[in-house]
C-alpha positions as YAML, in Angstrom:
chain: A
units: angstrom
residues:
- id: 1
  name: UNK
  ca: [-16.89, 110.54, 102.73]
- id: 2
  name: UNK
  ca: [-15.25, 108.84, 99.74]
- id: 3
  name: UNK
  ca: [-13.19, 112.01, 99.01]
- id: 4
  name: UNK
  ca: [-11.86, 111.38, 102.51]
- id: 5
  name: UNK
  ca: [-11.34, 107.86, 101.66]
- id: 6
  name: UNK
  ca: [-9.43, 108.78, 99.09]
- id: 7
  name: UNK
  ca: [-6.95, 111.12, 100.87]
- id: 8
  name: UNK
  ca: [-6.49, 108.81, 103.19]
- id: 9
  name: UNK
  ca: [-5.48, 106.23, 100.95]
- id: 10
  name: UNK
  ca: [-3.34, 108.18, 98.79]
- id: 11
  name: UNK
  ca: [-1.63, 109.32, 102.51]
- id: 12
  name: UNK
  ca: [-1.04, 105.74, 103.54]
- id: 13
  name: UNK
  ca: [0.37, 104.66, 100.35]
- id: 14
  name: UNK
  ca: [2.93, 107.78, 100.76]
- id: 15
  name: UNK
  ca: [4.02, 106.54, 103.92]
- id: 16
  name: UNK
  ca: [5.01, 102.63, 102.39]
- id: 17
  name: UNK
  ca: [7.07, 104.40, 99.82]
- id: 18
  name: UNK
  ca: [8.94, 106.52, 101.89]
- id: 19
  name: UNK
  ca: [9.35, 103.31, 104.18]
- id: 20
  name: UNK
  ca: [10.38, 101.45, 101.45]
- id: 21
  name: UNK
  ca: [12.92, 103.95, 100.05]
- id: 22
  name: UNK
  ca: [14.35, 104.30, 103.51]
- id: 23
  name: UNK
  ca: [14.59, 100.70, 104.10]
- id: 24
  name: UNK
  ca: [16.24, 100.48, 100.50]
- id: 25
  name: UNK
  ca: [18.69, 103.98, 101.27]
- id: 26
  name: UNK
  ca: [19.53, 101.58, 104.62]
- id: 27
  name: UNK
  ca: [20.14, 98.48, 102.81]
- id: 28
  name: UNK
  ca: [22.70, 100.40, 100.10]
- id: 29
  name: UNK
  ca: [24.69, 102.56, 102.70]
- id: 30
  name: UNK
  ca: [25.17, 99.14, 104.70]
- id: 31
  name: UNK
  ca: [26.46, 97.56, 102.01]
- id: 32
  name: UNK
  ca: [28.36, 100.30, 101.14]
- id: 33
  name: UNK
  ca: [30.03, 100.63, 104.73]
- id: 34
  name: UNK
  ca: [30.13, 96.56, 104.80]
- id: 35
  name: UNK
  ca: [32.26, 96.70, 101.20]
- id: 36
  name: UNK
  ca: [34.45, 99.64, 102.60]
- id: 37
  name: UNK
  ca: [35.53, 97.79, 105.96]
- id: 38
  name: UNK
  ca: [36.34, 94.94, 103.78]
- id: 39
  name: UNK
  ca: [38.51, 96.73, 101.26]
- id: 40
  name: UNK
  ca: [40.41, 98.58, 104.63]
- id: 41
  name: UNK
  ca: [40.43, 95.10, 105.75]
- id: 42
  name: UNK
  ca: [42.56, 93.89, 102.73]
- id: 43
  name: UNK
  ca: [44.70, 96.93, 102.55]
- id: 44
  name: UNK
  ca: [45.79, 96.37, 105.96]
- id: 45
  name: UNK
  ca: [46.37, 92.50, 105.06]
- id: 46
  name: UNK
  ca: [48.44, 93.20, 102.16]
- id: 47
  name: UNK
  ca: [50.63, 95.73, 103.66]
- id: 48
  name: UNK
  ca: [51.13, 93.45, 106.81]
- id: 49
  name: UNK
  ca: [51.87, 90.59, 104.44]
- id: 50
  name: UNK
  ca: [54.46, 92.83, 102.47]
- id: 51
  name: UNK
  ca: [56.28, 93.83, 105.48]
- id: 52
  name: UNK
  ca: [56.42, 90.59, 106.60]
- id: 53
  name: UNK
  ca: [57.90, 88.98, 103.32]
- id: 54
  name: UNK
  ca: [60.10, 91.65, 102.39]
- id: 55
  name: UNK
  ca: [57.95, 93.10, 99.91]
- id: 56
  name: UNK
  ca: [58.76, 96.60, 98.40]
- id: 57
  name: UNK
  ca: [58.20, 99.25, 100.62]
- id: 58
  name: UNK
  ca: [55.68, 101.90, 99.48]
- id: 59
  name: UNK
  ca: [56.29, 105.50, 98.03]
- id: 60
  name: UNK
  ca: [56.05, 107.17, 101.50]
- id: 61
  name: UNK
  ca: [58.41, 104.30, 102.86]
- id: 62
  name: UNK
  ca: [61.42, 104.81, 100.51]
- id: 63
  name: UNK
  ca: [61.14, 108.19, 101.30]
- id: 64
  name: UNK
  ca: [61.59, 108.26, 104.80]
- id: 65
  name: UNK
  ca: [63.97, 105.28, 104.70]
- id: 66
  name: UNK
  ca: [66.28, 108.11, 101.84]
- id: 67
  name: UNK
  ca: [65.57, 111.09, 104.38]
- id: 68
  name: UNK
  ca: [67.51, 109.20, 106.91]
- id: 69
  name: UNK
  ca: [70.15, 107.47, 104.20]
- id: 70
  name: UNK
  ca: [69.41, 104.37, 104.63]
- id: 71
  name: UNK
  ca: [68.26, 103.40, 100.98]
- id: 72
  name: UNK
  ca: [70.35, 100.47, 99.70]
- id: 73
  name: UNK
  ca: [69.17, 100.62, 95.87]
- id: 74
  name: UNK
  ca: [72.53, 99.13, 94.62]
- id: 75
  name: UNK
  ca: [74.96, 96.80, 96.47]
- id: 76
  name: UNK
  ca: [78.43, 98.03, 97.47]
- id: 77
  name: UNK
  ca: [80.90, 97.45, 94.84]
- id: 78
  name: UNK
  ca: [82.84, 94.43, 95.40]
- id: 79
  name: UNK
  ca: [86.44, 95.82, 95.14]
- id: 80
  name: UNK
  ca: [89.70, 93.18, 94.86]
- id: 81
  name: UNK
  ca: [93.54, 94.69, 95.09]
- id: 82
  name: UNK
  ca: [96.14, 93.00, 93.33]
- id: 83
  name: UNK
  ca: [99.71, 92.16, 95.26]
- id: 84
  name: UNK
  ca: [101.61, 92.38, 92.75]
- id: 85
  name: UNK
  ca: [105.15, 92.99, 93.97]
- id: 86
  name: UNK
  ca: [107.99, 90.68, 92.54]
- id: 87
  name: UNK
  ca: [111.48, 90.51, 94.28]
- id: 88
  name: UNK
  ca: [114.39, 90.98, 91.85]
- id: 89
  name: UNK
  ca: [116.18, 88.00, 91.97]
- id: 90
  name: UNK
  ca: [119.73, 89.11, 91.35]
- id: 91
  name: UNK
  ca: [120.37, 89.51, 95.25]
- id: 92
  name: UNK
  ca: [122.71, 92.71, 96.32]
- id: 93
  name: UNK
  ca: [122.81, 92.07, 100.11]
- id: 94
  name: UNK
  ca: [120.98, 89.99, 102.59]
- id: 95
  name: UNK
  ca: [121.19, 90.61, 106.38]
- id: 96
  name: UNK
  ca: [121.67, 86.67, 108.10]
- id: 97
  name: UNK
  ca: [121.55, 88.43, 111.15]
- id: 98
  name: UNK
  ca: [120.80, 84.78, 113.05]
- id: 99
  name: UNK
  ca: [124.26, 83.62, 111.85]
- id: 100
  name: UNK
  ca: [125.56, 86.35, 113.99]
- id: 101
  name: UNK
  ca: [126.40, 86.90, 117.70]
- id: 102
  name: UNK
  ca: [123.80, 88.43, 119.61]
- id: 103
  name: UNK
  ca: [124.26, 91.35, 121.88]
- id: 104
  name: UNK
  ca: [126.46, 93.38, 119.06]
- id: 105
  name: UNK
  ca: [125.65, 96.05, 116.18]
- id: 106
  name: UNK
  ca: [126.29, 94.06, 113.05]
- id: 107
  name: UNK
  ca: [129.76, 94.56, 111.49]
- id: 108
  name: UNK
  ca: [127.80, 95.19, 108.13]
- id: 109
  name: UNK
  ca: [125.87, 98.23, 109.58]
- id: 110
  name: UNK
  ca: [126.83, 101.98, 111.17]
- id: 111
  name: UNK
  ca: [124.69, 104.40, 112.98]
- id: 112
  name: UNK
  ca: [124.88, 107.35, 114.89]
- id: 113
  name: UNK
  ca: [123.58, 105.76, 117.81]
- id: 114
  name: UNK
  ca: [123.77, 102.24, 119.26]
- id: 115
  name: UNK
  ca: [122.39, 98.91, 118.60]
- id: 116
  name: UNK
  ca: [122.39, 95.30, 119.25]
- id: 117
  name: UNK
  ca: [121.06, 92.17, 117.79]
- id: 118
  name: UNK
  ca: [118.75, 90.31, 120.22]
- id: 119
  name: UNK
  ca: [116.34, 86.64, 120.10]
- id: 120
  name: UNK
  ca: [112.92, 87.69, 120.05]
- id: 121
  name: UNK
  ca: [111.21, 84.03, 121.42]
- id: 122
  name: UNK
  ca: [108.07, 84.76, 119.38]
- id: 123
  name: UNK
  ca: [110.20, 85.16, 116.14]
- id: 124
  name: UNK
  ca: [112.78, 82.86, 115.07]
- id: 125
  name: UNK
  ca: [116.29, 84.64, 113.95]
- id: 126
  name: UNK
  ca: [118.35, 87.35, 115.40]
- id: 127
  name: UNK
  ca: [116.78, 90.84, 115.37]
- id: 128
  name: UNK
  ca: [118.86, 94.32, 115.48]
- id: 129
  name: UNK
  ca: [117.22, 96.19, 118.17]
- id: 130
  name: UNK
  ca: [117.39, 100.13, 117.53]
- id: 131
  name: UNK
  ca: [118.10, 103.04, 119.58]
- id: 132
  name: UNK
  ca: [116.06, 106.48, 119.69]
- id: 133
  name: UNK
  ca: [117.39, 108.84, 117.78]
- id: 134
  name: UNK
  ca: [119.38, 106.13, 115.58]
- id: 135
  name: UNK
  ca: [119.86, 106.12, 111.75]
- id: 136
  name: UNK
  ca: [121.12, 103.13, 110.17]
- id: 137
  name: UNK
  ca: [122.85, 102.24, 106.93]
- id: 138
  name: UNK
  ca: [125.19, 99.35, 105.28]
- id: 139
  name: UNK
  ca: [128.83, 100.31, 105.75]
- id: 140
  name: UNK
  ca: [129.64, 98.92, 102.41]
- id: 141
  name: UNK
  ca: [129.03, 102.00, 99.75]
- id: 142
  name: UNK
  ca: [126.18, 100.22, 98.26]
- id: 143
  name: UNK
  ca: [124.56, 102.27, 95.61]
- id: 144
  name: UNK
  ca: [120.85, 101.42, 95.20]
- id: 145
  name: UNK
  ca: [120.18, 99.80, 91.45]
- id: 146
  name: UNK
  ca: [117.94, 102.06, 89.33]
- id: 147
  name: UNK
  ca: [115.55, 99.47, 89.16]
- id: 148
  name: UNK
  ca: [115.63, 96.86, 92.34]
- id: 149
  name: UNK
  ca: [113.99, 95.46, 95.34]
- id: 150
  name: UNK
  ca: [114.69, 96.21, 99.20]
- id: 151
  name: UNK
  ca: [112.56, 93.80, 101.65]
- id: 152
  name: UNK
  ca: [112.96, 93.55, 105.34]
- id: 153
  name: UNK
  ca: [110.58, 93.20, 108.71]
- id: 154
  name: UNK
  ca: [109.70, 95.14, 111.15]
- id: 155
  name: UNK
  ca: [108.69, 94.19, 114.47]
- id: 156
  name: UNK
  ca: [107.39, 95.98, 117.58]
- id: 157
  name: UNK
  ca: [107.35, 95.20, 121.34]
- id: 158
  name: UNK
  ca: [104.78, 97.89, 123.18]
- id: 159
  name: UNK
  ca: [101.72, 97.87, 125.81]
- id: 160
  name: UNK
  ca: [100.36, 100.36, 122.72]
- id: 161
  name: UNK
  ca: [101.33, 101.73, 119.19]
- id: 162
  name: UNK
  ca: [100.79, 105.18, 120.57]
- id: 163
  name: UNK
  ca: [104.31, 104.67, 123.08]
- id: 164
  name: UNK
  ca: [105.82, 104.98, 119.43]
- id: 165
  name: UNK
  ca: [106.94, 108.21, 117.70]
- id: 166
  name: UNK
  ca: [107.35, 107.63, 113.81]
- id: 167
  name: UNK
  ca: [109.47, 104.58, 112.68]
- id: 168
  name: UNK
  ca: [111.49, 106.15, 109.00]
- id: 169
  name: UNK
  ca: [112.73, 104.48, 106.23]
- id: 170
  name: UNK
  ca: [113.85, 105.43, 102.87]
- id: 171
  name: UNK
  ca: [116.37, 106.52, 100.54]
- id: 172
  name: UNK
  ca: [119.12, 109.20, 101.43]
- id: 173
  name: UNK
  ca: [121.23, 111.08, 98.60]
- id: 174
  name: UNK
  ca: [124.42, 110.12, 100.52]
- id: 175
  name: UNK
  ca: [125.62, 106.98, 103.13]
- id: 176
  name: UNK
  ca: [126.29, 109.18, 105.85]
- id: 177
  name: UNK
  ca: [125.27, 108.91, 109.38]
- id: 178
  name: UNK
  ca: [126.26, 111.94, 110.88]
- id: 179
  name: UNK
  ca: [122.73, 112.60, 111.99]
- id: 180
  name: UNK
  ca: [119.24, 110.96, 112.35]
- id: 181
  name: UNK
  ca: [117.81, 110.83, 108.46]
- id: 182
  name: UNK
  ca: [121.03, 112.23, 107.25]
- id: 183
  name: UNK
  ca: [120.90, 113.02, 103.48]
- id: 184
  name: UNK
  ca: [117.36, 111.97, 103.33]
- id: 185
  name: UNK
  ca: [115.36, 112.51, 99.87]
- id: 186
  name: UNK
  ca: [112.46, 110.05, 100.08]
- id: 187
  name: UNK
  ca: [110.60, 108.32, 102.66]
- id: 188
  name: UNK
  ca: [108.20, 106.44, 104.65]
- id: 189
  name: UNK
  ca: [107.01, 107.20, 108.13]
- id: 190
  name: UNK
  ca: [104.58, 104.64, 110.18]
- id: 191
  name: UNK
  ca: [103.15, 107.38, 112.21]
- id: 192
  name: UNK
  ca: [102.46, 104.78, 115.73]
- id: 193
  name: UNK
  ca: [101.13, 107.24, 117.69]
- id: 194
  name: UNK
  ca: [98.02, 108.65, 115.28]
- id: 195
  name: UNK
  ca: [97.30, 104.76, 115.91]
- id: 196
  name: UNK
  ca: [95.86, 104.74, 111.66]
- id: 197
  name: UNK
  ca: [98.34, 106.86, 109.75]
- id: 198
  name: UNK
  ca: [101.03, 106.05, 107.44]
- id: 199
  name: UNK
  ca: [103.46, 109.55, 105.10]
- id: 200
  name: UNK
  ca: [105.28, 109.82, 102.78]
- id: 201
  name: UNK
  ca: [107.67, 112.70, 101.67]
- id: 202
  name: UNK
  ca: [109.77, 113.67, 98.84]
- id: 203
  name: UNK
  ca: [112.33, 116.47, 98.77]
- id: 204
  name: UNK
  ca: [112.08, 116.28, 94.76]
- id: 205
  name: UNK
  ca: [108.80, 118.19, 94.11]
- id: 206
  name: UNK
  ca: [108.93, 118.79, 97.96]
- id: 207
  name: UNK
  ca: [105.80, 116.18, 97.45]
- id: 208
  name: UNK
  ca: [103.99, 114.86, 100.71]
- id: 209
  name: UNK
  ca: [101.32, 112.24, 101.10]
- id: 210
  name: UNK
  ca: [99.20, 110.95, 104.30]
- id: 211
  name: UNK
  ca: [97.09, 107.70, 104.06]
- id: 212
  name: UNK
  ca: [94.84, 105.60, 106.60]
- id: 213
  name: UNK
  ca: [96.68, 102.70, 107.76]
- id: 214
  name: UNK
  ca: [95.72, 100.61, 110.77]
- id: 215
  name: UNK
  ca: [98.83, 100.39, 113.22]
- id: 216
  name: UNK
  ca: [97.27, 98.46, 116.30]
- id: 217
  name: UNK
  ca: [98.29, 95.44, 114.94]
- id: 218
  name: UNK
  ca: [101.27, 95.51, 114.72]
- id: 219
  name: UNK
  ca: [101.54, 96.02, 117.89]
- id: 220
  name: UNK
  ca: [104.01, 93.43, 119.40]
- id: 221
  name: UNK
  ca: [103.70, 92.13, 115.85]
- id: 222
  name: UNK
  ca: [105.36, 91.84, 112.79]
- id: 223
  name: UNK
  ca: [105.38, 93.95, 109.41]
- id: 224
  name: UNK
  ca: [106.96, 92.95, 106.41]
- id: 225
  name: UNK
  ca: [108.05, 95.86, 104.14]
- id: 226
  name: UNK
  ca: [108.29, 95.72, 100.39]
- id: 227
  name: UNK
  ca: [109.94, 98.72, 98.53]
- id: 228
  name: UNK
  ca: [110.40, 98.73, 94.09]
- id: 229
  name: UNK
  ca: [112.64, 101.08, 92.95]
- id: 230
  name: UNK
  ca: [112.17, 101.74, 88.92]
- id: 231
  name: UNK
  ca: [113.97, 105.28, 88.06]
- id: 232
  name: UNK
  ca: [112.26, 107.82, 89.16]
- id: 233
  name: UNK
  ca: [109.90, 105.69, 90.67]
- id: 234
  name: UNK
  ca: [108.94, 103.95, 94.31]
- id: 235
  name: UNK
  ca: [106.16, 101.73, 95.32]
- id: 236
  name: UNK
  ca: [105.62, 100.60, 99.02]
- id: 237
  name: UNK
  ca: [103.79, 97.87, 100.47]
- id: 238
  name: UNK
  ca: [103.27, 96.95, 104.01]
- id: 239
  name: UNK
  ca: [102.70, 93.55, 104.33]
- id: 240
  name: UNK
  ca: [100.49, 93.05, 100.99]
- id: 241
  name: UNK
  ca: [98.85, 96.81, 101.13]
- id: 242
  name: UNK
  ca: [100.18, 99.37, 98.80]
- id: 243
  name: UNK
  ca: [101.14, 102.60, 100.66]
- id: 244
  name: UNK
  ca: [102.93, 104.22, 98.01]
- id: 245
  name: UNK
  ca: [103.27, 104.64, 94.39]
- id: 246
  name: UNK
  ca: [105.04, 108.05, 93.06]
- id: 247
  name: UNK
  ca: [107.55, 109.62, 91.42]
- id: 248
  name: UNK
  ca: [109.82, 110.88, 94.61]
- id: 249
  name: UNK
  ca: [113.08, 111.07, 92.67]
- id: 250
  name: UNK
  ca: [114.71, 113.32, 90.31]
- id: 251
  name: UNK
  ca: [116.47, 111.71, 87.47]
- id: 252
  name: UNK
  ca: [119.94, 109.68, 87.97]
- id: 253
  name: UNK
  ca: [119.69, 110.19, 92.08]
- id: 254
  name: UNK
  ca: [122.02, 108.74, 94.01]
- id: 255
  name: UNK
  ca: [120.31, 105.98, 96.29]
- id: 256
  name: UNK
  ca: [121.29, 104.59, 99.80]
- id: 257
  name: UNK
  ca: [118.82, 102.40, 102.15]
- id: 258
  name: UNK
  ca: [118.61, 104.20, 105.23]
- id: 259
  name: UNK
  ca: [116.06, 102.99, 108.44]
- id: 260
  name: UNK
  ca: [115.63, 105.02, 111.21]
- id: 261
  name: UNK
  ca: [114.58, 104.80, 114.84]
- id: 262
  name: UNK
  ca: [111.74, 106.35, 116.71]
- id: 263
  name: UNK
  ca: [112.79, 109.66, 117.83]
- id: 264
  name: UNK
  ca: [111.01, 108.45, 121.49]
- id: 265
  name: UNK
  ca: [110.04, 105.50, 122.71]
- id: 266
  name: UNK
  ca: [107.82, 105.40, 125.94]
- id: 267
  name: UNK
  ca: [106.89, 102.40, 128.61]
- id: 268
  name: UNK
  ca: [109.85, 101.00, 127.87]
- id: 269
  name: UNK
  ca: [108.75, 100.39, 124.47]
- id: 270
  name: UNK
  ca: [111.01, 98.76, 121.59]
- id: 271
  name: UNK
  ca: [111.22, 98.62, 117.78]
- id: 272
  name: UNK
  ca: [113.40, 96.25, 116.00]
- id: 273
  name: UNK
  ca: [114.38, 95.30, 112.44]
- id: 274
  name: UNK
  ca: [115.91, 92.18, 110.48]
- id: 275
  name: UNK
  ca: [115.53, 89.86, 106.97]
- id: 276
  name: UNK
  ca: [116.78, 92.63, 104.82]
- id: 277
  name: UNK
  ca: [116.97, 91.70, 101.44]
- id: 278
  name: UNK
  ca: [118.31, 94.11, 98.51]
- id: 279
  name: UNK
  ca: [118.52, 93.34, 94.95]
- id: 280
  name: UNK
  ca: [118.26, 94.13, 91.55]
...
C-alpha cells in the first residue's frame, strides 16, 4: 500500500510539472506572437509615415521607380543663353519703307517677280509684300562689309504655318535676279510647313544644317532677324535664339543680301518683309 502511495504521488507531481511547463511554453509563445504583431505594427507605421512625409523610398522602391525612369537623383541643369548680338553702328542702308507710297515695289529694290508695299493695321510702318517665286535684292551694287550687321522683320499673315513653303534669306555671290535664289552661296530657310524646323546651307564645304525651331508663332506674327557677318563667318538669330553659327564662306567672297519668297503660298496665305537695316 505505501509503494502504491508512492507511485501515485510521484504520478501526480508529473502531471503539475508538465502543467506548469505548458502553461509557461503558453505564456512565452504569447508573448512572443504579442511582441511580433507589435514590431509589424511599427513597421507598417513607419513606412506609412515615410510615404506620407516624403521620406526616402526604400531599396525595392527606387528600383521600381529606375525600371520605369522615373528616378530624379539630380535636378535638371539650369541652362541660361546669352543674346549677345551687337548692331554695327556705321549704317550702310536702311529700308524707311513707311516714308514711301504704298501699293508700289520700292525704287531701292528689284526682283524677278512682283511686289508692293502695303499697311499691315497690327504693325505700324509700310511692309513690302512678296510674291511666290520672288527673289529680292537692293538695286544699288552694295557689296556686303567683311565684317557687318543685316537686321530686318519678318511677318506672316496665315490660318497656319504649314500654308507656307520655305521663306530664304542669305547671301548670293552676285546681285542678280534673273532667277529665284540666283547666285546663292549661304542661307537660311524657315521651313513653315515642318511647323518646328529651321536649315541652313552652304555651297562652300557644300555644308548643311537642320535645327528645331518652333514656327507656330509666328504665325500672323512677327520675327525679327539678326545676321553678323565676320569673314568667313555668319551667325543667325531669330528674334533672340541663335540658329546659326558657321563658317559658310570661302575667303574674300563676294556678298549680296538676297530674301526670297515662298515658292507656294496656300489659303491665300501671305509673307511680308520690312525694317532692313545693313551696316558695318
Amino acid at each position: 500500500m505505501k509503494l502504491v502511495s508512492v507511485k501515485g504521488n510521484l504520478l501526480l507531481a508529473a502531471c503539475l510539472i508538465t502543467m506548469t511547463a505548458h502553461a509557461q511554453l503558453g505564456n512565452l509563445l504569447q508573448k512572443a506572437k504579442d511582441k511580433g504583431t507589435q514590431k509589424a505594427s511599427e513597421a507598417i507605421d513607419k513606412k506609412l509615415d515615410g510615404k506620407t512625409s516624403g521620406n526616402n523610398t526604400t531599396g525595392s522602391d527606387s528600383e521600381e521607380a529606375a525600371a520605369n525612369g522615373t528616378t530624379n537623383s539630380h535636378k535638371r541643369l539650369s541652362v541660361e543663353s546669352v543674346f549677345d548680338f551687337v548692331p554695327a553702328d556705321s549704317v550702310l542702308y536702311t529700308s524707311r519703307f513707311d516714308m514711301l507710297p504704298t501699293g508700289v515695289l520700292p525704287a531701292a529694290w528689284k526682283t524677278n517677280g512682283s511686289g508692293q508695299l502695303v499697311k499691315v493695321g497690327e504693325f505700324p510702318g509700310s511692309w513690302l509684300q512678296v510674291q511666290e517665286n520672288a527673289t529680292y535684292k537692293l538695286k544699288q551694287n552694295l557689296i556686303l562689309p567683311e565684317n557687318g550687321t543685316i537686321e530686318f522683320d519678318i511677318l506672316t499673315s496665315c490660318d497656319k504655318v504649314k500654308d507656307l513653303s520655305p521663306v530664304q534669306f542669305g547671301v548670293a555671290e552676285n546681285n542678280s535676279v534673273s532667277d529665284w535664289n540666283e547666285g546663292d552661296i549661304a542661307h537660311v530657310e524657315l521651313m513653315y510647313y515642318n511647323d518646328n524646323e529651321v536649315s541652313s546651307f552652304a555651297h562652300f564645304g557644300n555644308k548643311y544644317n537642320s535645327v528645331t525651331f518652333d514656327l507656330n508663332p509666328y504665325a500672323n506674327a512677327k520675327m525679327h532677324v539678326s545676321i553678323v557677318l565676320k569673314g568667313q563667318q555668319m551667325k543667325v538669330y531669330l528674334d533672340k535664339t541663335k540658329v546659326l553659327d558657321a563658317q559658310m564662306f570661302k575667303e574674300n567672297a563676294r556678298k549680296y543680301f538676297y530674301f526670297s519668297a515662298p515658292l507656294e503660298m496656300k489659303n491665300d496665305a501671305k509673307v511680308f518683309f520690312g525694317n532692313v537695316r545693313i551696316a558695318e
